[in-house]
N, CA and C atoms of all chains as a GROMACS GRO file, in nm:
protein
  579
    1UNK      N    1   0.085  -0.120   0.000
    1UNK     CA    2   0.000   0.000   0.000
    1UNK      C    3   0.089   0.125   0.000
    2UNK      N    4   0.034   0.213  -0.082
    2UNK     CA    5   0.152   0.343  -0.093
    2UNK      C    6   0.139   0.460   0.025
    3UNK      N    7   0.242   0.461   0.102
    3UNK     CA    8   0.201   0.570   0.182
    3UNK      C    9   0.142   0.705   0.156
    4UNK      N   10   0.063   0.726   0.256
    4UNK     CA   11  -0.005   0.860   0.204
    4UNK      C   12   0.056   0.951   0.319
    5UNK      N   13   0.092   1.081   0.212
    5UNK     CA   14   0.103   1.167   0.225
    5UNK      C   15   0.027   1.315   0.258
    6UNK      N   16  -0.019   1.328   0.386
    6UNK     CA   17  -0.145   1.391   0.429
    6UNK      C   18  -0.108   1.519   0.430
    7UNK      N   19   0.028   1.594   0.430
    7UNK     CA   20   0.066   1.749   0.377
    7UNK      C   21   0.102   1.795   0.286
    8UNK      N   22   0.089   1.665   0.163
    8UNK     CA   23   0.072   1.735   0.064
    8UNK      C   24  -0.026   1.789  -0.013
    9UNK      N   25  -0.047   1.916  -0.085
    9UNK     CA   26  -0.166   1.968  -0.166
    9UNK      C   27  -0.171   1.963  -0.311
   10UNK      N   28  -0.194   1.955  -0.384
   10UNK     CA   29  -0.209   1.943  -0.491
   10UNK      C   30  -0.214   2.089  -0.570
   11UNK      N   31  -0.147   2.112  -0.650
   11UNK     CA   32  -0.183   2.251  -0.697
   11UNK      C   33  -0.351   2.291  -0.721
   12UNK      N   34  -0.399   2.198  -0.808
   12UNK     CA   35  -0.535   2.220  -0.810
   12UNK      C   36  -0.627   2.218  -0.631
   13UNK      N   37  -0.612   2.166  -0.575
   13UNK     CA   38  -0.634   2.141  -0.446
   13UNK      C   39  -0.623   2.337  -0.404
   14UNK      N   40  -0.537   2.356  -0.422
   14UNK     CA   41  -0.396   2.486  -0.371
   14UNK      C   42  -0.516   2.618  -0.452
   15UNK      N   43  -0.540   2.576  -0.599
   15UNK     CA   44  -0.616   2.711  -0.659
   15UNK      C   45  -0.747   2.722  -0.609
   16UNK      N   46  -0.766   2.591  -0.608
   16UNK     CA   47  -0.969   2.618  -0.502
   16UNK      C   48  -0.948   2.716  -0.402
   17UNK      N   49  -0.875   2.676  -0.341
   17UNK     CA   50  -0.878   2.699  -0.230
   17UNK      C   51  -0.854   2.846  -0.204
   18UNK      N   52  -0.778   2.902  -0.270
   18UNK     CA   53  -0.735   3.039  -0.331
   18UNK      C   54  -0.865   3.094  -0.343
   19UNK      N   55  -0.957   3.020  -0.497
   19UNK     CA   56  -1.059   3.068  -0.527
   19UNK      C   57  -1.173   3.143  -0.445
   20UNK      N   58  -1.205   3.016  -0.338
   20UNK     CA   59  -1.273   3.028  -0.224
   20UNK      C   60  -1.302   3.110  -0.164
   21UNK      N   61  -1.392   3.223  -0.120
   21UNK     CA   62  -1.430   3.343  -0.060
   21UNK      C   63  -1.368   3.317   0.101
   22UNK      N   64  -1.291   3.396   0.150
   22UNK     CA   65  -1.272   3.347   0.292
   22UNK      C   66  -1.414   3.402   0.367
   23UNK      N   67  -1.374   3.313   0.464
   23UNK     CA   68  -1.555   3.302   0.552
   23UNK      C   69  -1.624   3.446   0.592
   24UNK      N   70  -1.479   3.581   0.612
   24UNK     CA   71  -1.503   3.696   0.691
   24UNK      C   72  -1.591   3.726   0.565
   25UNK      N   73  -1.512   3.771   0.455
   25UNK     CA   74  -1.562   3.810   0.328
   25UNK      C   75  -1.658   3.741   0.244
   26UNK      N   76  -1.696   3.644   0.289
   26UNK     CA   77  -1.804   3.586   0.256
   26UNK      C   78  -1.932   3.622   0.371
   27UNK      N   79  -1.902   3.642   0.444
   27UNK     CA   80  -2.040   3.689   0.541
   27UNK      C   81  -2.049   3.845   0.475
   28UNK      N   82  -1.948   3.939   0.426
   28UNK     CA   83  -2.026   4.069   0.407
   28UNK      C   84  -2.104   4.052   0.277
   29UNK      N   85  -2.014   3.951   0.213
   29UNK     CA   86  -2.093   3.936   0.054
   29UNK      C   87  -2.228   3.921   0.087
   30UNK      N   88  -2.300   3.831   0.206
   30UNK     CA   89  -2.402   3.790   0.196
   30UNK      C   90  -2.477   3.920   0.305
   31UNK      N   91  -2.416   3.982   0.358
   31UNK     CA   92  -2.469   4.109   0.414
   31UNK      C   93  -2.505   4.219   0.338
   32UNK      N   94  -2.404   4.242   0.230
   32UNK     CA   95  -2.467   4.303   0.082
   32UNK      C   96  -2.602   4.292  -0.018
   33UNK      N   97  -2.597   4.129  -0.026
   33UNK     CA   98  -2.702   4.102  -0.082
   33UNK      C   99  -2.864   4.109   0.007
   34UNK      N  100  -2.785   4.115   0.095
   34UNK     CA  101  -2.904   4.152   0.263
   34UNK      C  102  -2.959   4.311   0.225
   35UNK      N  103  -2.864   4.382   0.236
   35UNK     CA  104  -2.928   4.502   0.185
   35UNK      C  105  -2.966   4.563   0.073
   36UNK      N  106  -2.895   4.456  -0.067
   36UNK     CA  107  -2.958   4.496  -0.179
   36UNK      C  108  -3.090   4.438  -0.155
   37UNK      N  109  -3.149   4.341  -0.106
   37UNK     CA  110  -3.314   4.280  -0.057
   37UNK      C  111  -3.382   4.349   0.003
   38UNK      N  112  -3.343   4.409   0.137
   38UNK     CA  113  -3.405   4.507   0.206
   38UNK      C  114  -3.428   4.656   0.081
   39UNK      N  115  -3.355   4.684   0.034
   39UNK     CA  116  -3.339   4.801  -0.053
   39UNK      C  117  -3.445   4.790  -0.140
   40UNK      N  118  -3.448   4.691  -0.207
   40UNK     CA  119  -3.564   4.621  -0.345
   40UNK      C  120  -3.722   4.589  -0.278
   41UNK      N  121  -3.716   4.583  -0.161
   41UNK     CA  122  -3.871   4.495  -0.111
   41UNK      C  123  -3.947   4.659  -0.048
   42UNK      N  124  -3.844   4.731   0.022
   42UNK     CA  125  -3.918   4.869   0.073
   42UNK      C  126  -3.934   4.917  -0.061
   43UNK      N  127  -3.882   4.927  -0.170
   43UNK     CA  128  -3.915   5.038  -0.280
   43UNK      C  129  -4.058   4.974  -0.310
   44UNK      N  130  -4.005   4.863  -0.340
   44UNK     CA  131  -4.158   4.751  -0.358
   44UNK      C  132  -4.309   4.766  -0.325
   45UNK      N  133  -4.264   4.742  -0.170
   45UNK     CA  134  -4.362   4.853  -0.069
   45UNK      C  135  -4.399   4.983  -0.076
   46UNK      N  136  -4.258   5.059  -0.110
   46UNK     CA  137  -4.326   5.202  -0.100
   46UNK      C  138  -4.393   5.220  -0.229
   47UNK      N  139  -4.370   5.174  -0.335
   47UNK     CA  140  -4.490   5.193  -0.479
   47UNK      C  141  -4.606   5.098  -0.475
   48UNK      N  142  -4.588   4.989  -0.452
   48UNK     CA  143  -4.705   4.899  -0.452
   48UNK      C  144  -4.839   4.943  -0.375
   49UNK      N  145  -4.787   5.038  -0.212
   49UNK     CA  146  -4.884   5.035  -0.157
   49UNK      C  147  -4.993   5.129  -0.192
   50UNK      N  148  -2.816   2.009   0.826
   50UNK     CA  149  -2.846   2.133   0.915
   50UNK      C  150  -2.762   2.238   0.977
   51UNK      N  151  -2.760   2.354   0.988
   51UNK     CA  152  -2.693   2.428   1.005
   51UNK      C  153  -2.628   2.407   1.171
   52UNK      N  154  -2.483   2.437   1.151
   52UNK     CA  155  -2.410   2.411   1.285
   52UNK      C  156  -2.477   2.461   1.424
   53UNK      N  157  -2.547   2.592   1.387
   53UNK     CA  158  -2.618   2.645   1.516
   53UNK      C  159  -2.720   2.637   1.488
   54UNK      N  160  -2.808   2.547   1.442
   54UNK     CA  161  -2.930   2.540   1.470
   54UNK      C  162  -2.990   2.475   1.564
   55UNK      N  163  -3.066   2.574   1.652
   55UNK     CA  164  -3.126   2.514   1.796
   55UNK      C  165  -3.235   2.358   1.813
   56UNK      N  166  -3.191   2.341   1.862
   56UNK     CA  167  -3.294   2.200   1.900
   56UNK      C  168  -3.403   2.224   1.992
   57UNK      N  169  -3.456   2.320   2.037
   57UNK     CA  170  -3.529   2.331   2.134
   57UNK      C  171  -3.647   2.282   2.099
   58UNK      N  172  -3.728   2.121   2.144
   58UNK     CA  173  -3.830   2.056   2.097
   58UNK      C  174  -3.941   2.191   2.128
   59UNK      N  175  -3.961   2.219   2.238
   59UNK     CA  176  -4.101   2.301   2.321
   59UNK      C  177  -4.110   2.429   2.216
   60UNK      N  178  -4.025   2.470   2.186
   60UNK     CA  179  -4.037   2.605   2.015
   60UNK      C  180  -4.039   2.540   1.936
   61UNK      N  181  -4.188   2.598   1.889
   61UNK     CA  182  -4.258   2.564   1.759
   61UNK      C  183  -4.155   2.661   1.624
   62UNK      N  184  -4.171   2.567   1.576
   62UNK     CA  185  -4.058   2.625   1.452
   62UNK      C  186  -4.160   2.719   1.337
   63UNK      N  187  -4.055   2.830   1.300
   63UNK     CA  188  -4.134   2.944   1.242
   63UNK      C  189  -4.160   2.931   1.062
   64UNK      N  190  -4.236   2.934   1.036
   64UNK     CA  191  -4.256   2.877   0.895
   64UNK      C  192  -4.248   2.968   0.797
   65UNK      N  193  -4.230   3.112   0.836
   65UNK     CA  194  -4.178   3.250   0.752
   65UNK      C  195  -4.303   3.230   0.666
   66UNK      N  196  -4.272   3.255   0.555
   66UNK     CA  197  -4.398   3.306   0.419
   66UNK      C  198  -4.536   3.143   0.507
   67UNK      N  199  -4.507   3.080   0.562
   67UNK     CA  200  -4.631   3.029   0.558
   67UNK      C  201  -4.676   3.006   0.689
   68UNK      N  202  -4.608   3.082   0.742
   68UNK     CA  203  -4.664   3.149   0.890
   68UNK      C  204  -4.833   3.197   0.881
   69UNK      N  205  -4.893   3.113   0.963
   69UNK     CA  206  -5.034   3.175   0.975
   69UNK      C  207  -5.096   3.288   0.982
   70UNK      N  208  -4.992   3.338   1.108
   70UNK     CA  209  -5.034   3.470   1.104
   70UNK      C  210  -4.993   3.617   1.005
   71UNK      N  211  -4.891   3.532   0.916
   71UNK     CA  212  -4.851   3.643   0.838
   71UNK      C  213  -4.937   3.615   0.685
   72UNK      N  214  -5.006   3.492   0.679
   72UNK     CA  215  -5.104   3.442   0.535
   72UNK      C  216  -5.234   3.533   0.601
   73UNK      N  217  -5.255   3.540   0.704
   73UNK     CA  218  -5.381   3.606   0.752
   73UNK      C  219  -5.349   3.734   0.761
   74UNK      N  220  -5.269   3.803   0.773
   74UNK     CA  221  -5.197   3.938   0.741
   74UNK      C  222  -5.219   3.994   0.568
   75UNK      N  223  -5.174   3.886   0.513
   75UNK     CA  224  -5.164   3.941   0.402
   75UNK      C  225  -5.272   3.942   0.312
   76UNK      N  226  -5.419   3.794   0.341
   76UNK     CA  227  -5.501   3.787   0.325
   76UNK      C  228  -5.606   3.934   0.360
   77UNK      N  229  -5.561   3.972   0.498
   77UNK     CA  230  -5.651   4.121   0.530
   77UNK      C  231  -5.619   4.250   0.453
   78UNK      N  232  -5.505   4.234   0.437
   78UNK     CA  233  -5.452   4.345   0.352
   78UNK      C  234  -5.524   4.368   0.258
   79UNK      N  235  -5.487   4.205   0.122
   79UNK     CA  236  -5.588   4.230  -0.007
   79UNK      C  237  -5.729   4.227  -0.020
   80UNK      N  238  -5.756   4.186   0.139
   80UNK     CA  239  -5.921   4.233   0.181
   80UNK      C  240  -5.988   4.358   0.185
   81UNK      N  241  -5.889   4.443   0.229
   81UNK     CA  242  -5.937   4.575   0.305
   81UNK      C  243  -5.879   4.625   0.146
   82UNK      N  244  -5.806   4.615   0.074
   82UNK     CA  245  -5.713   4.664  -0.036
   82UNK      C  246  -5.828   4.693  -0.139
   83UNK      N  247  -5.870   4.577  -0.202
   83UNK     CA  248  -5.968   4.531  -0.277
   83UNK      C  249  -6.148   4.535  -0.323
   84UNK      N  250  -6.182   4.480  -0.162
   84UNK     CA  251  -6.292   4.432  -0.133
   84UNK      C  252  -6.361   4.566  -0.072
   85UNK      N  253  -6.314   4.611   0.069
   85UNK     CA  254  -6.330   4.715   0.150
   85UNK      C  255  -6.356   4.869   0.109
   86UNK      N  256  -6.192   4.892   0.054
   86UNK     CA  257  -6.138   5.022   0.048
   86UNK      C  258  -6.248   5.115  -0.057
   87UNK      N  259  -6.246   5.006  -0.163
   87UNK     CA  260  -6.335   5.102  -0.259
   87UNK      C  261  -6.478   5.138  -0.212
   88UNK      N  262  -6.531   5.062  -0.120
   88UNK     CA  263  -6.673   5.107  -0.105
   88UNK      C  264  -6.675   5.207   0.015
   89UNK      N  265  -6.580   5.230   0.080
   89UNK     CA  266  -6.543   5.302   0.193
   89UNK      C  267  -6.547   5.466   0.162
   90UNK      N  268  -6.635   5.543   0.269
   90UNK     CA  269  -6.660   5.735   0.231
   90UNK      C  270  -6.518   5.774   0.237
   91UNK      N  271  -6.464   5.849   0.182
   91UNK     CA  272  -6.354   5.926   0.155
   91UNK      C  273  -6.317   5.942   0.323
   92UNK      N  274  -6.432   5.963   0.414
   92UNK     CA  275  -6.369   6.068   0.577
   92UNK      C  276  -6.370   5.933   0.608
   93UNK      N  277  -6.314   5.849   0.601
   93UNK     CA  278  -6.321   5.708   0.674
   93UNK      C  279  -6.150   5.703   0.734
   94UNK      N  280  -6.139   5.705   0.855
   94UNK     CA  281  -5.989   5.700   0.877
   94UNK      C  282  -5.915   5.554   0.881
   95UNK      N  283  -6.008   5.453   0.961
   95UNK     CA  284  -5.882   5.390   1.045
   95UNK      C  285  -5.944   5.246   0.886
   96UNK      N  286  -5.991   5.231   0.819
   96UNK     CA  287  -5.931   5.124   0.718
   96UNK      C  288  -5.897   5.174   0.606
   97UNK      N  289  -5.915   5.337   0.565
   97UNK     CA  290  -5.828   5.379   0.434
   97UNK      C  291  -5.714   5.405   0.478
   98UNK      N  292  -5.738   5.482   0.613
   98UNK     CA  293  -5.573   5.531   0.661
   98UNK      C  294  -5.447   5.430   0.725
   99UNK      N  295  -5.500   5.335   0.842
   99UNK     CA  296  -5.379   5.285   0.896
   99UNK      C  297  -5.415   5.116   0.917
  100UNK      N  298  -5.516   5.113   0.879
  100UNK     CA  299  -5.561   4.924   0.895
  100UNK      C  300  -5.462   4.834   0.808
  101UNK      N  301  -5.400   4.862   0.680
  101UNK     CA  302  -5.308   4.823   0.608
  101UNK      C  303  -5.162   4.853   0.676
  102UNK      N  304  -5.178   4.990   0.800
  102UNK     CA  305  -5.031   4.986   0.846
  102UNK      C  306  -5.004   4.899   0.930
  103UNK      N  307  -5.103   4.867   1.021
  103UNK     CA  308  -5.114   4.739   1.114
  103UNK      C  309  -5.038   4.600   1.049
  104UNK      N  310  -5.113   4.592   0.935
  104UNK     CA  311  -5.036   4.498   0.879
  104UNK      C  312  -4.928   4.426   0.826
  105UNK      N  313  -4.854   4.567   0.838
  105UNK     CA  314  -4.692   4.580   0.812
  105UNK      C  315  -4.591   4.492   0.868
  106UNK      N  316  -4.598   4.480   0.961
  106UNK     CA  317  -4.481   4.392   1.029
  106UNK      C  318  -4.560   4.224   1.048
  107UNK      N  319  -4.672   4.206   1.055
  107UNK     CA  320  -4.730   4.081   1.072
  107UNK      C  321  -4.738   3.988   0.903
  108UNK      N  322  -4.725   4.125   0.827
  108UNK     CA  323  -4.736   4.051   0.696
  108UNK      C  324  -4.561   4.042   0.598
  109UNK      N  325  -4.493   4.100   0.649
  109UNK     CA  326  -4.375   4.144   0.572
  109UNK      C  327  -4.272   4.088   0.645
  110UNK      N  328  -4.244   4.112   0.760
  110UNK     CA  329  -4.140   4.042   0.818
  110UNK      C  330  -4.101   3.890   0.829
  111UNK      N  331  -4.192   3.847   0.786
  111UNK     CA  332  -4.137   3.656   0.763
  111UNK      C  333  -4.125   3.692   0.604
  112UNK      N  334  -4.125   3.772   0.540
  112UNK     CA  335  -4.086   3.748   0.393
  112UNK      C  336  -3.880   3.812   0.399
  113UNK      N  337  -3.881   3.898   0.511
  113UNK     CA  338  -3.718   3.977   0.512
  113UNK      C  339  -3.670   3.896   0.565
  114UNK      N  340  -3.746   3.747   0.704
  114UNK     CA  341  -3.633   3.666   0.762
  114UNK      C  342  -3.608   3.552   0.676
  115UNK      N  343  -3.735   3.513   0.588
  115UNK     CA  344  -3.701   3.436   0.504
  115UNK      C  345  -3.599   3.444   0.404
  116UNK      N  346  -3.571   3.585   0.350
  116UNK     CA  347  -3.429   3.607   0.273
  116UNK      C  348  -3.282   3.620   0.359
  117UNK      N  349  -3.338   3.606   0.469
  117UNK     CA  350  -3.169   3.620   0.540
  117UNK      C  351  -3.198   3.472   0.585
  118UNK      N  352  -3.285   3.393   0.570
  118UNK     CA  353  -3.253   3.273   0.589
  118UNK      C  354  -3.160   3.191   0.486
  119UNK      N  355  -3.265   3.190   0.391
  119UNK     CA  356  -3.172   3.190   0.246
  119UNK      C  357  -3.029   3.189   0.260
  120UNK      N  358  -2.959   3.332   0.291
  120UNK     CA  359  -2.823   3.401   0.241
  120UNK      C  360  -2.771   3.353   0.400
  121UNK      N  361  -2.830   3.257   0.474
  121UNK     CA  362  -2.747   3.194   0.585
  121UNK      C  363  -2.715   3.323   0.692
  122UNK      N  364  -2.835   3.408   0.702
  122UNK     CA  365  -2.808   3.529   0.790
  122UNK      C  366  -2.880   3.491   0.959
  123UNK      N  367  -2.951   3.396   0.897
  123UNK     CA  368  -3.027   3.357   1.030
  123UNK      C  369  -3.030   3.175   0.967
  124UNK      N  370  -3.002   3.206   1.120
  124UNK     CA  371  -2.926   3.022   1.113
  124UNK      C  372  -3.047   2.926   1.188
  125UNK      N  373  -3.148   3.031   1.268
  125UNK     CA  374  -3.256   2.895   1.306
  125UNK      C  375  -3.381   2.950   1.256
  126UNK      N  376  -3.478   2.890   1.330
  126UNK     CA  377  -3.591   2.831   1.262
  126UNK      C  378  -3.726   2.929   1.373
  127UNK      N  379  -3.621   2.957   1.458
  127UNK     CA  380  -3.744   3.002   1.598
  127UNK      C  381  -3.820   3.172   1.522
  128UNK      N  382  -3.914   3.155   1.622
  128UNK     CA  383  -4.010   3.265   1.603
  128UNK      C  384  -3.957   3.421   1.588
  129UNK      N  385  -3.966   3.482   1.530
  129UNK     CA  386  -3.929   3.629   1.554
  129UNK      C  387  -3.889   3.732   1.675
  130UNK      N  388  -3.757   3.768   1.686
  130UNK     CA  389  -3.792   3.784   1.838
  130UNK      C  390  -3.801   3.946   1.833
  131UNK      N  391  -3.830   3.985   1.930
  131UNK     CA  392  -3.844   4.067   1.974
  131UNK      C  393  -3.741   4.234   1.955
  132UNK      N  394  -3.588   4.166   1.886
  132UNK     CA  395  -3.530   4.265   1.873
  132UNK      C  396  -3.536   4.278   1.678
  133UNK      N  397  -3.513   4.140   1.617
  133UNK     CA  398  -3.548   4.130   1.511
  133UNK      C  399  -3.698   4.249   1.461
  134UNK      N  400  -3.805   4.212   1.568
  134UNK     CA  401  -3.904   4.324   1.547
  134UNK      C  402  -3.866   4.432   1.504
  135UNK      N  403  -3.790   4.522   1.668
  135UNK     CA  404  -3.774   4.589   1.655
  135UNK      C  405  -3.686   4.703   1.552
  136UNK      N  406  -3.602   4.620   1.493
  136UNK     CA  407  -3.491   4.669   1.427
  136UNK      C  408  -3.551   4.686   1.282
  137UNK      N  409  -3.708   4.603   1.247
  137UNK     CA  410  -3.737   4.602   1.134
  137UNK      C  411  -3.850   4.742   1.085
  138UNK      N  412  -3.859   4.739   1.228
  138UNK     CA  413  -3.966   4.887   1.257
  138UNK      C  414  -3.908   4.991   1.274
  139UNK      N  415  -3.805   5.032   1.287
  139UNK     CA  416  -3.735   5.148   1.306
  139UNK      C  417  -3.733   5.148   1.138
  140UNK      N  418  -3.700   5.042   1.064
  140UNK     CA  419  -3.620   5.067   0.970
  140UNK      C  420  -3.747   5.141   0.873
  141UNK      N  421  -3.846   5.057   0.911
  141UNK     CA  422  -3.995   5.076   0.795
  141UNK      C  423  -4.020   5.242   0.816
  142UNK      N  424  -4.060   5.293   0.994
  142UNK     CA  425  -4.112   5.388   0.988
  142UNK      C  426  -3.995   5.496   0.954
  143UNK      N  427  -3.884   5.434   0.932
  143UNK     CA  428  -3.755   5.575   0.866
  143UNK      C  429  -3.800   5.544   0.728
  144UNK      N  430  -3.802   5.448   0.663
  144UNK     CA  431  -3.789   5.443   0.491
  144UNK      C  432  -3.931   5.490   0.480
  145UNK      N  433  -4.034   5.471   0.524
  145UNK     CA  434  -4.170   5.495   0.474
  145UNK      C  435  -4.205   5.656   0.486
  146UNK      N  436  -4.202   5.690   0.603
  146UNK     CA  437  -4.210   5.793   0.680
  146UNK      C  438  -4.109   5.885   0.685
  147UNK      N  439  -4.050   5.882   0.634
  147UNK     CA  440  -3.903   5.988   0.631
  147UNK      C  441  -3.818   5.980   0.510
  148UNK      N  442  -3.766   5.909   0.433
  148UNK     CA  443  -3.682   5.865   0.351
  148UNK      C  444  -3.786   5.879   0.221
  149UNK      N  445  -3.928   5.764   0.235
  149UNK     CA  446  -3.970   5.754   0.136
  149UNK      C  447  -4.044   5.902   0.066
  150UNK      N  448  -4.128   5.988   0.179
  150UNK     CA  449  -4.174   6.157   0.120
  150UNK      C  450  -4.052   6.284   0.119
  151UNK      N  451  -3.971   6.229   0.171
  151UNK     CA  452  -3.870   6.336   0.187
  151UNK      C  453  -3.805   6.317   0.087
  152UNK      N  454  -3.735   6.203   0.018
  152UNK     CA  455  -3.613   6.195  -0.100
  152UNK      C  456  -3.673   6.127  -0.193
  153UNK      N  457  -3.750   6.001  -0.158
  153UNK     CA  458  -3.795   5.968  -0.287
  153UNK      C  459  -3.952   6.032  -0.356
  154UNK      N  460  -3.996   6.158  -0.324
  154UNK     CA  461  -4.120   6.191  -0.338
  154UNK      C  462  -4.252   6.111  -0.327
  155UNK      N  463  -4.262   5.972  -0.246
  155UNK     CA  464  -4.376   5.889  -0.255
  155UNK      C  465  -4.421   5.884  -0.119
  156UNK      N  466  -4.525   5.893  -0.113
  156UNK     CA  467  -4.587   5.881   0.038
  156UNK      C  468  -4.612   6.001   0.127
  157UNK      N  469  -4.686   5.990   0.170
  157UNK     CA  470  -4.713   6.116   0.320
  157UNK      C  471  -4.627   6.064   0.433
  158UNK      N  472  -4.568   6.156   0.508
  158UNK     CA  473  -4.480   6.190   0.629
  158UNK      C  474  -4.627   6.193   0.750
  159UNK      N  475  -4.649   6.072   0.802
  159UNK     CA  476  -4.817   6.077   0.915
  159UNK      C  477  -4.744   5.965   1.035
  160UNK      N  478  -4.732   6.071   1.179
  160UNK     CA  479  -4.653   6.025   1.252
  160UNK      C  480  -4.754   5.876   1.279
  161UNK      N  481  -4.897   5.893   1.253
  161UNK     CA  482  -4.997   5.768   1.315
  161UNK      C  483  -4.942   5.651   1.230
  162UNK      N  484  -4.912   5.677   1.135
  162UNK     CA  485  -4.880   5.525   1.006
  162UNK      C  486  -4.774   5.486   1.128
  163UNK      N  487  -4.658   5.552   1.166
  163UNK     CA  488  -4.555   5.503   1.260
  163UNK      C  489  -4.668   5.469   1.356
  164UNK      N  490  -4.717   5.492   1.414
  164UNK     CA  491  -4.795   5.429   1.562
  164UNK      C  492  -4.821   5.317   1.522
  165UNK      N  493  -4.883   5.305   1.383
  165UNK     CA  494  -5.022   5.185   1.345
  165UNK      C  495  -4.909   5.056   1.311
  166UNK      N  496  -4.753   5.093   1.279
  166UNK     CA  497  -4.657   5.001   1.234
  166UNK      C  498  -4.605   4.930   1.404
  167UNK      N  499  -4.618   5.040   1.475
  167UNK     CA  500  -4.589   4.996   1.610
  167UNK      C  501  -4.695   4.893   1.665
  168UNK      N  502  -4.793   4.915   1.703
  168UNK     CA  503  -4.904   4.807   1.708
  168UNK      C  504  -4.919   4.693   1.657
  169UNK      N  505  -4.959   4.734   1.530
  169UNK     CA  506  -4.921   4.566   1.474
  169UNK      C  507  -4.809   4.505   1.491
  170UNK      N  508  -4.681   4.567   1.534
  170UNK     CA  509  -4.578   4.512   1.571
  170UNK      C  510  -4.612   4.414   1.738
  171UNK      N  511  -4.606   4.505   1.823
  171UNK     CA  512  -4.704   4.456   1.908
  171UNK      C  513  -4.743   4.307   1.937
  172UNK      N  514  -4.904   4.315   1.825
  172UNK     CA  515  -5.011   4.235   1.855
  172UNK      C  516  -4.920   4.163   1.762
  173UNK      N  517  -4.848   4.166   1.674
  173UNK     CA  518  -4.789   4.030   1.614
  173UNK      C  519  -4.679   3.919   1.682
  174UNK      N  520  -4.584   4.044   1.750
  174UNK     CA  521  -4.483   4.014   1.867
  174UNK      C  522  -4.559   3.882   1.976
  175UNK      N  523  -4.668   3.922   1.994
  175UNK     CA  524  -4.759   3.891   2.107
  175UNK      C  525  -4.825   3.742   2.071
  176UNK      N  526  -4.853   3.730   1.921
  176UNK     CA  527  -4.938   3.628   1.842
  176UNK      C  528  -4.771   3.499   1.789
  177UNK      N  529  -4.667   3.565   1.793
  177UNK     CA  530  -4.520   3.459   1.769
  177UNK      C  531  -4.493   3.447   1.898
  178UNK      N  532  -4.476   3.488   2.016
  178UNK     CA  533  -4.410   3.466   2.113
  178UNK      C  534  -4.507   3.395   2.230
  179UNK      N  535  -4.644   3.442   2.263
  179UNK     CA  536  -4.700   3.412   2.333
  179UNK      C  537  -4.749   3.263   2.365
  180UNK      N  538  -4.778   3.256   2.230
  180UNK     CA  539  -4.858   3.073   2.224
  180UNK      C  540  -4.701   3.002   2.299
  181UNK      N  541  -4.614   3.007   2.270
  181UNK     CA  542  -4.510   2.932   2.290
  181UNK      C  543  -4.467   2.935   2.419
  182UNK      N  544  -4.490   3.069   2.502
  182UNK     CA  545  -4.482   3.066   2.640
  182UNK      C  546  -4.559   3.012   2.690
  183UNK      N  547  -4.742   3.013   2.653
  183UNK     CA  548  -4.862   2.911   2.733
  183UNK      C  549  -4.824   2.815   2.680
  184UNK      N  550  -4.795   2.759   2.609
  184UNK     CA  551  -4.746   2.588   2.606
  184UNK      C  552  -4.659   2.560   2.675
  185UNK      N  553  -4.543   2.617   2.667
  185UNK     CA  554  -4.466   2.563   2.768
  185UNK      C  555  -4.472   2.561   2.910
  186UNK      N  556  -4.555   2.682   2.977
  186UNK     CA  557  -4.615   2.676   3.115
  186UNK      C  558  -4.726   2.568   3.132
  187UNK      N  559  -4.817   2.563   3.031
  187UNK     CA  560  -4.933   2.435   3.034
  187UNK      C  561  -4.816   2.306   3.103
  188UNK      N  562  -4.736   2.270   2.980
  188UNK     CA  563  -4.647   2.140   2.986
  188UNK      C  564  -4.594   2.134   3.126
  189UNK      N  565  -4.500   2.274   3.154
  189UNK     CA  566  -4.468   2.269   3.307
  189UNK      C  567  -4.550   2.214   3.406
  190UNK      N  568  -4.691   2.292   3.414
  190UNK     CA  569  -4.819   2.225   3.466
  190UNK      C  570  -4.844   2.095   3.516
  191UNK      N  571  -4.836   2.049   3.345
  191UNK     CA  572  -4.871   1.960   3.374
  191UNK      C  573  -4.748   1.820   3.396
  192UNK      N  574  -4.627   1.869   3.411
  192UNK     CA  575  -4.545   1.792   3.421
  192UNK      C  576  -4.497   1.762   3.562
  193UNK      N  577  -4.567   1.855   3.638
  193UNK     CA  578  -4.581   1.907   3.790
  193UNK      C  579  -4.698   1.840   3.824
   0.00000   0.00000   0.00000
């Protein structure tokens, strides 16, 4: 059986991971889209009613 | 399931858009909207003027937690609380009442629409939180 090697990464492994939104910057992304929603549903409201 | 999502069996889990009390919210709305409004005398205050504001937070706010549920902003399932309310009512009677006649030219500036958003905040606060406290005192009850 071939030993495995558990510290190694793989370059592709290495670019995801890069890719990947880190978690901080991924919570404002989704705090953004929080207020582009809030932003879109009051206008919504304020013409609809 | 989400890492923090509460287990608490005795809280009834909140069903957002198909929340009862917010289908019966929105049902009164296109009641009074529709059905009501038009046959109603012009000096008629409280269902041309603020009966639809009542409805504001009992009908709308499980549709804003349901999108931060979505985008993983709210991680459980429980009833609306109390600061969530609040934070959604400040926000309405600034955008409606201030923001919306002042900059965007739509709407009347009528401090009562803020009262009538407060109330239904209220009696809705009162209609998510309450049942869940008499059940769980019943259960105590009767577990005693």
């Amino acid at each position: 059986m071939p030993r495995m090697n558990h510290t190694h990464t793989s370059p592709q492994a290495r670019a995801i991971a890069i890719a990947q939104p880190q978690p901080f910057a991924w919570y404002f992304i989704r705090l953004f889209a929080a207020g582009m929603a809030i932003t879109a549903y009051n206008l919504v409201i304020l013409y609809a009613s | 399931m989400p890492r923090d999502e509460r287990t608490d069996s005795n809280a009834p889990s909140f069903r957002y858009a198909l929340d009862p009390v917010c289908l019966v919210s929105i049902a009164l709305y296109f009641c009074n909207r529709l059905l009501l409004k038009p046959h109603l005398p012009h000096h008629e205050w409280f269902f041309r003027g603020h009966f639809n504001d009542l409805l504001l937070v009992p009908a709308v706010l499980p549709l804003f937690l349901l999108t931060y549920r979505w985008l993983g902003l709210r991680s459980h399932a429980q009833m609306p609380s109390a600061r969530e309310i609040l934070a959604h009512l400040v926000m309405w009677s600034f955008f409606f009442e201030v923001a919306g006649p002042r900059w965007l030219h739509h709407g009347t500036a009528d401090a009562w629409d803020a009262i009538a958003y407060g109330v239904g905040a209220l009696i809705a606060w009162a209609l998510w939180t309450k049942p869940n406290g008499w059940l769980v005192e019943k259960e105590a009850a009767n577990f005693n």
